[in-house]
PyMOL CGO cylinders between C-alpha atoms (Angstrom):
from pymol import cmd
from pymol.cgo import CYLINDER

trace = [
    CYLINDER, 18.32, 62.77, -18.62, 17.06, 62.95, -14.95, 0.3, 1, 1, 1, 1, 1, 1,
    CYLINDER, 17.06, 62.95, -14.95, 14.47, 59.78, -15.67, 0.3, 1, 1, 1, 1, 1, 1,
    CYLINDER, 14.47, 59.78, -15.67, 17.24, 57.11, -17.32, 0.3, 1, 1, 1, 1, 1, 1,
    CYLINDER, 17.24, 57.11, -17.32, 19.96, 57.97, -14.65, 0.3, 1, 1, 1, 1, 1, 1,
    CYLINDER, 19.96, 57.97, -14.65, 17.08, 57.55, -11.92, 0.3, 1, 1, 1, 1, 1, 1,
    CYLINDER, 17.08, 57.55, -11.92, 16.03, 54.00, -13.34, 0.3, 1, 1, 1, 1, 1, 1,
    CYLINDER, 16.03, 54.00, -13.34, 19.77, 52.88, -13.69, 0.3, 1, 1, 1, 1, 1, 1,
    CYLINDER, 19.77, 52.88, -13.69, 20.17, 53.60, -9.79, 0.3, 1, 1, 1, 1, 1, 1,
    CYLINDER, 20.17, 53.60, -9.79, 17.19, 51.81, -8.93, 0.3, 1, 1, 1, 1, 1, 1,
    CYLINDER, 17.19, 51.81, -8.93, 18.19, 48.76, -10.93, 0.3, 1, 1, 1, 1, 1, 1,
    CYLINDER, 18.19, 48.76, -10.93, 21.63, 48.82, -9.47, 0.3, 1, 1, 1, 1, 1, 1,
    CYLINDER, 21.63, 48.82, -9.47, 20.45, 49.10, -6.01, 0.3, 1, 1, 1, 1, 1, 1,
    CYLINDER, 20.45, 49.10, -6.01, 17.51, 45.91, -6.59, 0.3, 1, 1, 1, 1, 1, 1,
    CYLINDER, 17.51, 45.91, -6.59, 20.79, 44.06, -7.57, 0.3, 1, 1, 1, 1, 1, 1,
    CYLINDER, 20.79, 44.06, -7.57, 22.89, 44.67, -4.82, 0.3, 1, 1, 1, 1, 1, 1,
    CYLINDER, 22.89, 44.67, -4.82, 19.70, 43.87, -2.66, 0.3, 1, 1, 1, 1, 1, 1,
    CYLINDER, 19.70, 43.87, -2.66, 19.22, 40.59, -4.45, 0.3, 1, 1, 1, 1, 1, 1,
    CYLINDER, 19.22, 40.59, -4.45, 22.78, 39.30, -4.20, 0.3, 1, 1, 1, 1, 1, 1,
    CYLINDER, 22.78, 39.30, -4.20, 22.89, 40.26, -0.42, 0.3, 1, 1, 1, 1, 1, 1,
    CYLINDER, 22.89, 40.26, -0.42, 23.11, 37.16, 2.27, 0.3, 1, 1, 1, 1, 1, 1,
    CYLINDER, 23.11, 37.16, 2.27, 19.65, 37.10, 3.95, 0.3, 1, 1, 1, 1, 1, 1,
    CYLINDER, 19.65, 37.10, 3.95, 19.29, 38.78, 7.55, 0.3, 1, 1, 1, 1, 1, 1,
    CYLINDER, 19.29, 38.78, 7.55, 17.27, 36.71, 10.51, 0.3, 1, 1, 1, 1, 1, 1,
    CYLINDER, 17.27, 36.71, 10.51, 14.31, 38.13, 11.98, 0.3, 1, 1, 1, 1, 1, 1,
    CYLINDER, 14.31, 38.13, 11.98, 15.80, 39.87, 14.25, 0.3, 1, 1, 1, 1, 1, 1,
    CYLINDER, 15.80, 39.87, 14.25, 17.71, 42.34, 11.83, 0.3, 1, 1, 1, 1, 1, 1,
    CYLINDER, 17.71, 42.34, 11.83, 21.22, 42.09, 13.89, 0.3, 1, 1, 1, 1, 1, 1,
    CYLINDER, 21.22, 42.09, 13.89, 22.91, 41.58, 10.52, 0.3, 1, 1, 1, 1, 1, 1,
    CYLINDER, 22.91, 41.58, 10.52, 23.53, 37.55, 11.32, 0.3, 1, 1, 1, 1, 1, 1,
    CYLINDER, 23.53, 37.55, 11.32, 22.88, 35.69, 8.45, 0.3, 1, 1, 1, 1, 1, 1,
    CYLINDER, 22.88, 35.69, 8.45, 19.22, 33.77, 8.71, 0.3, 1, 1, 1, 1, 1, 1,
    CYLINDER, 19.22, 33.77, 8.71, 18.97, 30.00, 8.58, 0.3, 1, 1, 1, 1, 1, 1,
    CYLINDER, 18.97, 30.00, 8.58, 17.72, 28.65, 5.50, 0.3, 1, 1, 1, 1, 1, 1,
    CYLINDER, 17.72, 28.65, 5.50, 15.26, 25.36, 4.85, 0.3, 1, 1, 1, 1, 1, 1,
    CYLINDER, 15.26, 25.36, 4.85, 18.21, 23.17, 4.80, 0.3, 1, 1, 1, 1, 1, 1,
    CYLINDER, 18.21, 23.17, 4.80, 19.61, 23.74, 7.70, 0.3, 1, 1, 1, 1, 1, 1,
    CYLINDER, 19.61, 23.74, 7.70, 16.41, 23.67, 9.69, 0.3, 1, 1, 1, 1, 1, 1,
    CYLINDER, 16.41, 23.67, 9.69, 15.05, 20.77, 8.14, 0.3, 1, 1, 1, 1, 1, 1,
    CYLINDER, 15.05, 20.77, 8.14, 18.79, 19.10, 9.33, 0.3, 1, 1, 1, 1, 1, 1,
    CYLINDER, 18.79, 19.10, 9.33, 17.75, 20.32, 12.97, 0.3, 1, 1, 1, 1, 1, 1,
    CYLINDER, 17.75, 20.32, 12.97, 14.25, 18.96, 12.90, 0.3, 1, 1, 1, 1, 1, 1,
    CYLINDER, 14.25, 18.96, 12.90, 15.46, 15.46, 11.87, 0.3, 1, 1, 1, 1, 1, 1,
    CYLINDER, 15.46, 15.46, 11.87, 16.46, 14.09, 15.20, 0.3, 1, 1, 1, 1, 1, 1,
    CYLINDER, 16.46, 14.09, 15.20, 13.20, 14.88, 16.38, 0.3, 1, 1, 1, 1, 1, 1,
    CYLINDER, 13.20, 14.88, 16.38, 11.02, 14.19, 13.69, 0.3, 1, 1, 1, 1, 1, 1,
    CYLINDER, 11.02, 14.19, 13.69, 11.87, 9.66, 14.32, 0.3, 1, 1, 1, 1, 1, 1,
    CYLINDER, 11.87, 9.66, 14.32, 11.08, 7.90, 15.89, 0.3, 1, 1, 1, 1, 1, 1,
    CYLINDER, 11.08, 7.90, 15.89, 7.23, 9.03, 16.93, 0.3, 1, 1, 1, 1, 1, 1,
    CYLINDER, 7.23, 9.03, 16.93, 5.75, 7.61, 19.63, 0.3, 1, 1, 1, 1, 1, 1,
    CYLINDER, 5.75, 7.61, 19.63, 1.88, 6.90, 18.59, 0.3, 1, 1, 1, 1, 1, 1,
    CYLINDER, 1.88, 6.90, 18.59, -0.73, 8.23, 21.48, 0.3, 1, 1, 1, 1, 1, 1,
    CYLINDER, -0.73, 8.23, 21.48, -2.65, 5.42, 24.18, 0.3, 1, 1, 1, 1, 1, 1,
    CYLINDER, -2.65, 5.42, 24.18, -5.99, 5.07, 23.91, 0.3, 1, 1, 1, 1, 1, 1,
    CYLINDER, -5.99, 5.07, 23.91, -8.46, 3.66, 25.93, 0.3, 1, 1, 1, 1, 1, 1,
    CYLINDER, -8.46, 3.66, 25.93, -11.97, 2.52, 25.82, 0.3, 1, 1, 1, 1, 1, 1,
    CYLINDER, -11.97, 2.52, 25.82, -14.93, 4.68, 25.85, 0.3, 1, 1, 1, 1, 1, 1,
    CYLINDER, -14.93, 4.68, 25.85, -18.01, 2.90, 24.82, 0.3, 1, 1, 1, 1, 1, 1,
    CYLINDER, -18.01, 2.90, 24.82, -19.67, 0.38, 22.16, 0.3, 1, 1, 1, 1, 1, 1,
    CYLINDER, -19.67, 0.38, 22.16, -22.74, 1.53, 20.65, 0.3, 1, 1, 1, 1, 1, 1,
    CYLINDER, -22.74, 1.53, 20.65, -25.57, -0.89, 18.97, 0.3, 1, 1, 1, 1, 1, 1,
    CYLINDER, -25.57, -0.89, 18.97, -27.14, 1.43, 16.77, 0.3, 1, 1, 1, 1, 1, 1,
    CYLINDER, -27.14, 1.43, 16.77, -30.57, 0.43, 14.65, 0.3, 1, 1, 1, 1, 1, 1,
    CYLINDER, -30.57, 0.43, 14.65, -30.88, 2.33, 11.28, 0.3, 1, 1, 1, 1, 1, 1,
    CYLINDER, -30.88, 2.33, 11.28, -33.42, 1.60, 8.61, 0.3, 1, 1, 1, 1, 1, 1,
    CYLINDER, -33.42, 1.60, 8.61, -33.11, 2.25, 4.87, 0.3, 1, 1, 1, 1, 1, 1,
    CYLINDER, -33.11, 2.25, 4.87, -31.64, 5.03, 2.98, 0.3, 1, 1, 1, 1, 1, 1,
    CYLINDER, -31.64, 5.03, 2.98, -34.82, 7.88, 2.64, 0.3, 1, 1, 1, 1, 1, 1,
    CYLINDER, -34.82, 7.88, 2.64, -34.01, 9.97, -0.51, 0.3, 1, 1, 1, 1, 1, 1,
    CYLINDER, -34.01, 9.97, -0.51, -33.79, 8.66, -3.83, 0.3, 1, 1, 1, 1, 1, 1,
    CYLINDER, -33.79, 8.66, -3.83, -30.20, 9.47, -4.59, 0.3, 1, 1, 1, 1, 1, 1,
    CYLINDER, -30.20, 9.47, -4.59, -30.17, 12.58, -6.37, 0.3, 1, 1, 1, 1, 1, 1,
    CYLINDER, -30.17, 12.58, -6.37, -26.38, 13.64, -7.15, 0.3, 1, 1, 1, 1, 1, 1,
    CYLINDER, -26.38, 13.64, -7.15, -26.27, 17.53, -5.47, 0.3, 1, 1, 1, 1, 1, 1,
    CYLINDER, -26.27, 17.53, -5.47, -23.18, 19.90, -5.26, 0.3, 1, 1, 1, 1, 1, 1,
    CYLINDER, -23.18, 19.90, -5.26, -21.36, 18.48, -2.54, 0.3, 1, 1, 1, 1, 1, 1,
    CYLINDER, -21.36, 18.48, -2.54, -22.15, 14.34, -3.51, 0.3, 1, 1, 1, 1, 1, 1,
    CYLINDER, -22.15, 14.34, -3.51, -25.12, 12.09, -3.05, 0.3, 1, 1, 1, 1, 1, 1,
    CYLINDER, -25.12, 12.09, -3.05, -26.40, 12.83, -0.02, 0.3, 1, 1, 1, 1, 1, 1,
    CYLINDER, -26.40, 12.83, -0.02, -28.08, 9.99, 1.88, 0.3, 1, 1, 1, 1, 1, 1,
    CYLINDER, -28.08, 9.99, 1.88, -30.71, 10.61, 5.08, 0.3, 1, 1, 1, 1, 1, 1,
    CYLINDER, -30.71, 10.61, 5.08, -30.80, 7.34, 7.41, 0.3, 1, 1, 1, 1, 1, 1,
    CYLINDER, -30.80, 7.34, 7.41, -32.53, 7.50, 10.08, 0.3, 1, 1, 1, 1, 1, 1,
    CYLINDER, -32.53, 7.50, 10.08, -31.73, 6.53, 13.54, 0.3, 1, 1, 1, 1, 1, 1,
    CYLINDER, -31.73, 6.53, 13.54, -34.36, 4.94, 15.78, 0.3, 1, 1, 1, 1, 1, 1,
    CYLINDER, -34.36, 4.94, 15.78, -32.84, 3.41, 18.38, 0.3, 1, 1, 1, 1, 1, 1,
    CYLINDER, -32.84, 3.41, 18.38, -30.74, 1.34, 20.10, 0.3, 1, 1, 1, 1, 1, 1,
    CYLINDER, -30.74, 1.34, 20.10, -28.03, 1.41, 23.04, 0.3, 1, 1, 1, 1, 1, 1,
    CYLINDER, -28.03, 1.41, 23.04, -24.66, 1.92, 24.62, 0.3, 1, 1, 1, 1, 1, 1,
    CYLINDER, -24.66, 1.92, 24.62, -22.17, 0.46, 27.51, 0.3, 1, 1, 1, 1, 1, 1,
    CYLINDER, -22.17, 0.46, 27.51, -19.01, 1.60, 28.60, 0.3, 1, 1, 1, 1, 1, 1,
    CYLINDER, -19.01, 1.60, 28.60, -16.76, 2.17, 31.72, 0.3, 1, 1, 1, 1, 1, 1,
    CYLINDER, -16.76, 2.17, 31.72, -19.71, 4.29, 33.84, 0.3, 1, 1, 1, 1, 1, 1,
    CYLINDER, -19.71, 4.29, 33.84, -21.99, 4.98, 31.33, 0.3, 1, 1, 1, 1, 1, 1,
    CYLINDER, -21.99, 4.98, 31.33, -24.98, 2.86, 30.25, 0.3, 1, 1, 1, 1, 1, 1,
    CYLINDER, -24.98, 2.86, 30.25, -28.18, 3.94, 27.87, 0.3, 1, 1, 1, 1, 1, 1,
    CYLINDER, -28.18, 3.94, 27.87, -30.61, 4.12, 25.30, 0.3, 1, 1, 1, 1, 1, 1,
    CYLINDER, -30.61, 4.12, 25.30, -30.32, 6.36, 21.97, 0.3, 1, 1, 1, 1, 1, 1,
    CYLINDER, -30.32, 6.36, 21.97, -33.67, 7.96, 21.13, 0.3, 1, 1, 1, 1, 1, 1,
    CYLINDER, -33.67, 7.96, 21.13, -35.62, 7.72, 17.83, 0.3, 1, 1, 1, 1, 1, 1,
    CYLINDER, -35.62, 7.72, 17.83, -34.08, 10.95, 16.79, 0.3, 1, 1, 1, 1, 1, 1,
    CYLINDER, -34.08, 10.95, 16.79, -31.62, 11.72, 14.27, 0.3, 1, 1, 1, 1, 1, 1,
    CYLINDER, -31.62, 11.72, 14.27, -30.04, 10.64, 11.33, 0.3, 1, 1, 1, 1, 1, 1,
    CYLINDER, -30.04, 10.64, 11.33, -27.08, 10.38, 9.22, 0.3, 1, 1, 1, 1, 1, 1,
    CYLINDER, -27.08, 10.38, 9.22, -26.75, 13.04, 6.39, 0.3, 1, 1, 1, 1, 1, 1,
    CYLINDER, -26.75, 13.04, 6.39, -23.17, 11.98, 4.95, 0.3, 1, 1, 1, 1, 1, 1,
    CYLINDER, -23.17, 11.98, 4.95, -22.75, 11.92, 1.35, 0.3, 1, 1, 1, 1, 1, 1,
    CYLINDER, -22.75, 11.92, 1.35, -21.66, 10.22, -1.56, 0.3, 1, 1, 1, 1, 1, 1,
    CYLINDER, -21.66, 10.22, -1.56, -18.11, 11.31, -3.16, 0.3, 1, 1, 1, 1, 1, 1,
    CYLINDER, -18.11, 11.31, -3.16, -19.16, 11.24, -6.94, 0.3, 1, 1, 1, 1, 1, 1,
    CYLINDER, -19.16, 11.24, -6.94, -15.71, 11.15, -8.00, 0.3, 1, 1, 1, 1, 1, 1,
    CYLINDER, -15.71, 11.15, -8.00, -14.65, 8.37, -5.73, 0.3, 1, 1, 1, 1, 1, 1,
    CYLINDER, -14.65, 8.37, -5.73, -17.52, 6.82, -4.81, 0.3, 1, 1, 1, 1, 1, 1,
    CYLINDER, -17.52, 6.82, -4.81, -16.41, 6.59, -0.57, 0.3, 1, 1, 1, 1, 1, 1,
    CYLINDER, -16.41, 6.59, -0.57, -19.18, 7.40, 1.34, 0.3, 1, 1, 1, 1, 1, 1,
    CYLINDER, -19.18, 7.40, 1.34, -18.55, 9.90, 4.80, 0.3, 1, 1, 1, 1, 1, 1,
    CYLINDER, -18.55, 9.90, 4.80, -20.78, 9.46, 7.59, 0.3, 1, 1, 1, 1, 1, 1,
    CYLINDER, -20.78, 9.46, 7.59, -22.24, 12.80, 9.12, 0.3, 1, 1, 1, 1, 1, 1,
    CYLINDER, -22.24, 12.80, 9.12, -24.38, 11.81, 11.91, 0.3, 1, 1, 1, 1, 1, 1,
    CYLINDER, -24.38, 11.81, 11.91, -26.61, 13.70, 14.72, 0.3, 1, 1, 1, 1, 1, 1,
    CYLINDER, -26.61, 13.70, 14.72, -28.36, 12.04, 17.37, 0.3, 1, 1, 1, 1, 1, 1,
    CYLINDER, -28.36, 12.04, 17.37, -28.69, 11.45, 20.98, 0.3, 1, 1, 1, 1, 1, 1,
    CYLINDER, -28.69, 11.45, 20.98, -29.18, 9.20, 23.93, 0.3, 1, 1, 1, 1, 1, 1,
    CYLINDER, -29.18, 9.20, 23.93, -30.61, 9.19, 27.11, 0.3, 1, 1, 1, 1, 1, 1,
    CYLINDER, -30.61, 9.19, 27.11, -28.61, 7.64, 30.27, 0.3, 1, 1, 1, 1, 1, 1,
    CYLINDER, -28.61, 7.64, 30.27, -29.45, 5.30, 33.30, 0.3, 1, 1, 1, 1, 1, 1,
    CYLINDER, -29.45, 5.30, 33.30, -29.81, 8.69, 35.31, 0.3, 1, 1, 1, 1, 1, 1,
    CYLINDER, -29.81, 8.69, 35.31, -31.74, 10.62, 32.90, 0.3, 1, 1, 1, 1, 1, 1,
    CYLINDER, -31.74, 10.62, 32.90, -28.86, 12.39, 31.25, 0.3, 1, 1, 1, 1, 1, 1,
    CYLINDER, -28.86, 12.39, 31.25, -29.18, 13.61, 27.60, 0.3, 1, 1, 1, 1, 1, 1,
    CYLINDER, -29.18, 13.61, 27.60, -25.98, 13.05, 25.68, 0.3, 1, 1, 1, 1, 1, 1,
    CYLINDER, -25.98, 13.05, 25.68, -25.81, 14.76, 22.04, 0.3, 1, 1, 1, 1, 1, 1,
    CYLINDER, -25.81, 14.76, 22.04, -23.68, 12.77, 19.89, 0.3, 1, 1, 1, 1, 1, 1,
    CYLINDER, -23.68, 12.77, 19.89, -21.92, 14.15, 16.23, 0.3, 1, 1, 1, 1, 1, 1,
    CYLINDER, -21.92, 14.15, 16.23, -19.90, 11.76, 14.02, 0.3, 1, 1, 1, 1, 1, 1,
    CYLINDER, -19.90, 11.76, 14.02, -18.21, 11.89, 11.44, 0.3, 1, 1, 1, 1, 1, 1,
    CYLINDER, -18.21, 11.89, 11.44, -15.73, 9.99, 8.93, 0.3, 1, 1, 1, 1, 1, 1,
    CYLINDER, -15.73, 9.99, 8.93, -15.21, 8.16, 5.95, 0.3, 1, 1, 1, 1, 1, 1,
    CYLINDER, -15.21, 8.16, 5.95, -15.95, 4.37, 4.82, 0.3, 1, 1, 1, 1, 1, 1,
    CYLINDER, -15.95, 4.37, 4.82, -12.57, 2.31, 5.15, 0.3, 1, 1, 1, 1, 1, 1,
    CYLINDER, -12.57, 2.31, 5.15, -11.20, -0.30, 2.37, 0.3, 1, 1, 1, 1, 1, 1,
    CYLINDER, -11.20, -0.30, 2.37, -12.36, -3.05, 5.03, 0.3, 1, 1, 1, 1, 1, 1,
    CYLINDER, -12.36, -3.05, 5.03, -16.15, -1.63, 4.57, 0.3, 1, 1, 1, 1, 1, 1,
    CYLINDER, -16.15, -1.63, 4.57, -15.75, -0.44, 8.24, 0.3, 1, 1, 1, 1, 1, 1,
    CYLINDER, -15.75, -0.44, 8.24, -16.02, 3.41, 9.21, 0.3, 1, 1, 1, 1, 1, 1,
    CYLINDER, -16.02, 3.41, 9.21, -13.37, 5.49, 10.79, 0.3, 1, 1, 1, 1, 1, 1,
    CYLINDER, -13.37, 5.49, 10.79, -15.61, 8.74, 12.76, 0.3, 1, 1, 1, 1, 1, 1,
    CYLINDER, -15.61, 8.74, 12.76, -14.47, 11.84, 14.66, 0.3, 1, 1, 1, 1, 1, 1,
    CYLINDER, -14.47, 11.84, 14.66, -16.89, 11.61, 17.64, 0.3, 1, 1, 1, 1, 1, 1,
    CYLINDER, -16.89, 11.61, 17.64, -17.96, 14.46, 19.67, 0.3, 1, 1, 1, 1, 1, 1,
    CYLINDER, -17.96, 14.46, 19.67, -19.61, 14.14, 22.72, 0.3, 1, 1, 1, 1, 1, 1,
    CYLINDER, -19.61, 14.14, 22.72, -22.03, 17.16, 24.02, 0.3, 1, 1, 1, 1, 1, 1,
    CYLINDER, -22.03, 17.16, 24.02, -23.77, 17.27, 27.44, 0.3, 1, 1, 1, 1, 1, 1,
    CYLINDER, -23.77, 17.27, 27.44, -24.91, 19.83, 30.40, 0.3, 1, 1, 1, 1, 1, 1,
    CYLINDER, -24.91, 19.83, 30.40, -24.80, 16.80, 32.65, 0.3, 1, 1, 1, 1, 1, 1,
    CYLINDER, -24.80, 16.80, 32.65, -22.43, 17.53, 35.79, 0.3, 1, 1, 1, 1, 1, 1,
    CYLINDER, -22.43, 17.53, 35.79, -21.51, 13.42, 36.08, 0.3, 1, 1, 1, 1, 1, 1,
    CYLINDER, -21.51, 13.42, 36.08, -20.94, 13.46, 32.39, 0.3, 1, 1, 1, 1, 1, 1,
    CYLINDER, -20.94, 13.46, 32.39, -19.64, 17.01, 31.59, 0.3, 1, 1, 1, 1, 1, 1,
    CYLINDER, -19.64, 17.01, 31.59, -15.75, 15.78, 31.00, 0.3, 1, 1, 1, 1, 1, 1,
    CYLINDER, -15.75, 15.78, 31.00, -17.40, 13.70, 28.04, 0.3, 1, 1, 1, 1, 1, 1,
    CYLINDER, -17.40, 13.70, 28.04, -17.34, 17.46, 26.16, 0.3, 1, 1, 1, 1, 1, 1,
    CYLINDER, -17.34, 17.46, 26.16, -13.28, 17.85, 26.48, 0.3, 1, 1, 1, 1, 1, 1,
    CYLINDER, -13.28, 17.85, 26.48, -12.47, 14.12, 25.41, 0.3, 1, 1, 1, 1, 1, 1,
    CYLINDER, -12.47, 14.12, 25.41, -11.16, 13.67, 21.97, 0.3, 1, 1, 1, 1, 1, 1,
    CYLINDER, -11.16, 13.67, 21.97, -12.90, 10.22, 20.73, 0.3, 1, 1, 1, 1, 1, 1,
    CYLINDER, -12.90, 10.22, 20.73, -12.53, 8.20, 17.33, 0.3, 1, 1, 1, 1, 1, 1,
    CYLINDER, -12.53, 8.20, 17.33, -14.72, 5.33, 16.66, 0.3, 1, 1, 1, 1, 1, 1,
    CYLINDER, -14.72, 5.33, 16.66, -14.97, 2.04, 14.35, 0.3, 1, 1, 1, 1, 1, 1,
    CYLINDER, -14.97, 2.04, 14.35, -18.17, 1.66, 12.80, 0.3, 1, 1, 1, 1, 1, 1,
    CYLINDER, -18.17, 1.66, 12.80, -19.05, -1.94, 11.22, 0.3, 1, 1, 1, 1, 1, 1,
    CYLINDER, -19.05, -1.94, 11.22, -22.58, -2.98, 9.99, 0.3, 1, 1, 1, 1, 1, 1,
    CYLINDER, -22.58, -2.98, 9.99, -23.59, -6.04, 11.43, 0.3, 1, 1, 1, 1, 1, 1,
    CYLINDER, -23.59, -6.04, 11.43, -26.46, -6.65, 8.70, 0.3, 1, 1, 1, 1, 1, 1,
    CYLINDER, -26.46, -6.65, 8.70, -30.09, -6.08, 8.16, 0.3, 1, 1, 1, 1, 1, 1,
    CYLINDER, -30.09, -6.08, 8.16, -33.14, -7.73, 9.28, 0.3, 1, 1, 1, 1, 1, 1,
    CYLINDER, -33.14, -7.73, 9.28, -36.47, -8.25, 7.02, 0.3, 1, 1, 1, 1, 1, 1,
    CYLINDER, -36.47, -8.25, 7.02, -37.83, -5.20, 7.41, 0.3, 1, 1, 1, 1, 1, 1,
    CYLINDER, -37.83, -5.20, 7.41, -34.46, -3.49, 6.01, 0.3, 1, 1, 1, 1, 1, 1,
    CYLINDER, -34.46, -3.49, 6.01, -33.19, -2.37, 9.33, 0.3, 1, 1, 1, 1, 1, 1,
    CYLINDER, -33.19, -2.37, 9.33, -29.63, -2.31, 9.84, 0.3, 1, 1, 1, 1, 1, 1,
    CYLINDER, -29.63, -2.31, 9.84, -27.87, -3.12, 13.04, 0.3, 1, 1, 1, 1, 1, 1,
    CYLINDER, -27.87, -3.12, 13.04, -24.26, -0.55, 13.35, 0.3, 1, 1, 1, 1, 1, 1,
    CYLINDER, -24.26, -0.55, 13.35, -21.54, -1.88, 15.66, 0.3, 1, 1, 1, 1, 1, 1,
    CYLINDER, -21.54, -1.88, 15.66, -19.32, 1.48, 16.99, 0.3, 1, 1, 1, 1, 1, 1,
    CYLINDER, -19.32, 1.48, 16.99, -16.19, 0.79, 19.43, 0.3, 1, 1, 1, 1, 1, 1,
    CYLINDER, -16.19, 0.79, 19.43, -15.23, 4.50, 20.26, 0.3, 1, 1, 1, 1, 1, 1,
    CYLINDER, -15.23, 4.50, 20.26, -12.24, 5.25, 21.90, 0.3, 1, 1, 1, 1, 1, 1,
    CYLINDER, -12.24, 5.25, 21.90, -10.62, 8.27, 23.41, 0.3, 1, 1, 1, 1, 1, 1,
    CYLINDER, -10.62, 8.27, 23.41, -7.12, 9.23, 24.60, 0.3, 1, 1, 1, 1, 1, 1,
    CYLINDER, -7.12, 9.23, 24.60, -5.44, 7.64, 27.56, 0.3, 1, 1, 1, 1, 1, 1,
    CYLINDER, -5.44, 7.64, 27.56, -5.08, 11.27, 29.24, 0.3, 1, 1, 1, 1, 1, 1,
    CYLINDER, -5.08, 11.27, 29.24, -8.08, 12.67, 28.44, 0.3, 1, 1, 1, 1, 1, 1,
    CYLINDER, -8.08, 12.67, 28.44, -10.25, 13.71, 31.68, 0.3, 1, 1, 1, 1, 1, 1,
    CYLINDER, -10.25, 13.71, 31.68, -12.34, 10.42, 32.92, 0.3, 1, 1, 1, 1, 1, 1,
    CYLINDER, -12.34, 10.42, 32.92, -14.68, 13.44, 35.70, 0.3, 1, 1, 1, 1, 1, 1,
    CYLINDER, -14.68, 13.44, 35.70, -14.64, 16.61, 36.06, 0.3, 1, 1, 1, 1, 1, 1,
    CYLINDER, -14.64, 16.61, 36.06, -15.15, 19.15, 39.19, 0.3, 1, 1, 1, 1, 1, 1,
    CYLINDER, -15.15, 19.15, 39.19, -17.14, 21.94, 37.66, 0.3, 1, 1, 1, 1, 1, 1,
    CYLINDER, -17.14, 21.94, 37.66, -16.50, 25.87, 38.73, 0.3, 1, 1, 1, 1, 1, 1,
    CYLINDER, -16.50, 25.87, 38.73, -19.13, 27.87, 40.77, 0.3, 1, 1, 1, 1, 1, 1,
    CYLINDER, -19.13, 27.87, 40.77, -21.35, 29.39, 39.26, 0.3, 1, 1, 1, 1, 1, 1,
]
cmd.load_cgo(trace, "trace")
């Protein structure tokens, strides 16, 4: 029968195909490097690393009061709104106030109990610039936080502050009588990251 002989071909040919060396990329016929051998390449490479410089952006004194919500457990954790009402920053050629506006929505992990930070607010410079500021990162075994900063502006002094990759350490600093709590952040970004900026014509 046509059908039997037909299947017997095909199952001959799959296992001729199977057994075959493997071809690179390029289909030249040369056999193609397997895991083992590239992971043997790689090694030289891989050690030592050289960790990246940083250098010092700004500290931040940040006033928050009390937790708003009531700690309802939703789909993605226990989400927490604190406000943000004020406070100030210094670093190399930048100086100002943060406005009473914004918050931090971060959440809860329910099955781990870690709370991440997920902040928006903004400040106001010495020359009347408006920086937006969005953090974000988890609470640390030392009770600090760890954040991804980014940095927003349309301010021509301050516009490199947009294309700088920053991390910051967050420790609370305690609360006063009125439940306020004072937030320490030391943000940092890359050594080579751009410190100005000449902008294109527009």
């Amino acid at each position: 029968m046509l059908v039997p002989s037909f299947a017997a071909a095909a199952l001959t040919a799959l296992a001729s195909f199977a057994s075959a060396s493997p071809v690179n990329s390029a289909g030249n016929g040369a056999p193609a490097q397997t895991t083992a051998n590239l992971t043997s390449q790689f090694q030289p490479i891989i050690a030592p690393v050289t960790p990246p410089e940083f250098k010092w952006l700004y500290t931040a004194i940040v006033k928050c009061p009390a937790d708003l919500l009531r700690g309802d457990v939703g789909p993605y954790g226990q989400r927490k709104a604190i406000p943000i009402v004020g406070g100030y920053l210094e670093g190399p050629g930048i100086n100002g106030t943060f406005r009473n506006l914004g918050a931090d929505w971060g959440v809860v992990d329910p099955r781990s109990g870690i709370f991440t930070a997920d902040t928006r607010y903004n400040a106001v410079l010495s020359d009347g610039s408006d920086l937006y500021f969005n953090t974000f990162g988890p609470k640390t075994q030392d009770g600090s936080l760890h954040l991804h900063i980014k940095i927003e502006t349309g301010s021509a002094a301050y516009y490199h502050l947009n294309h700088v990759v920053a991390v910051g350490v967050l420790h609370n600093l305690g609360h006063d009588d009125l439940n306020v709590s004072t937030l320490r952040i030391d943000a940092f970004d890359f050594k080579t990251d751009y410190t100005n900026l000449t902008l294109l014509p527009e």
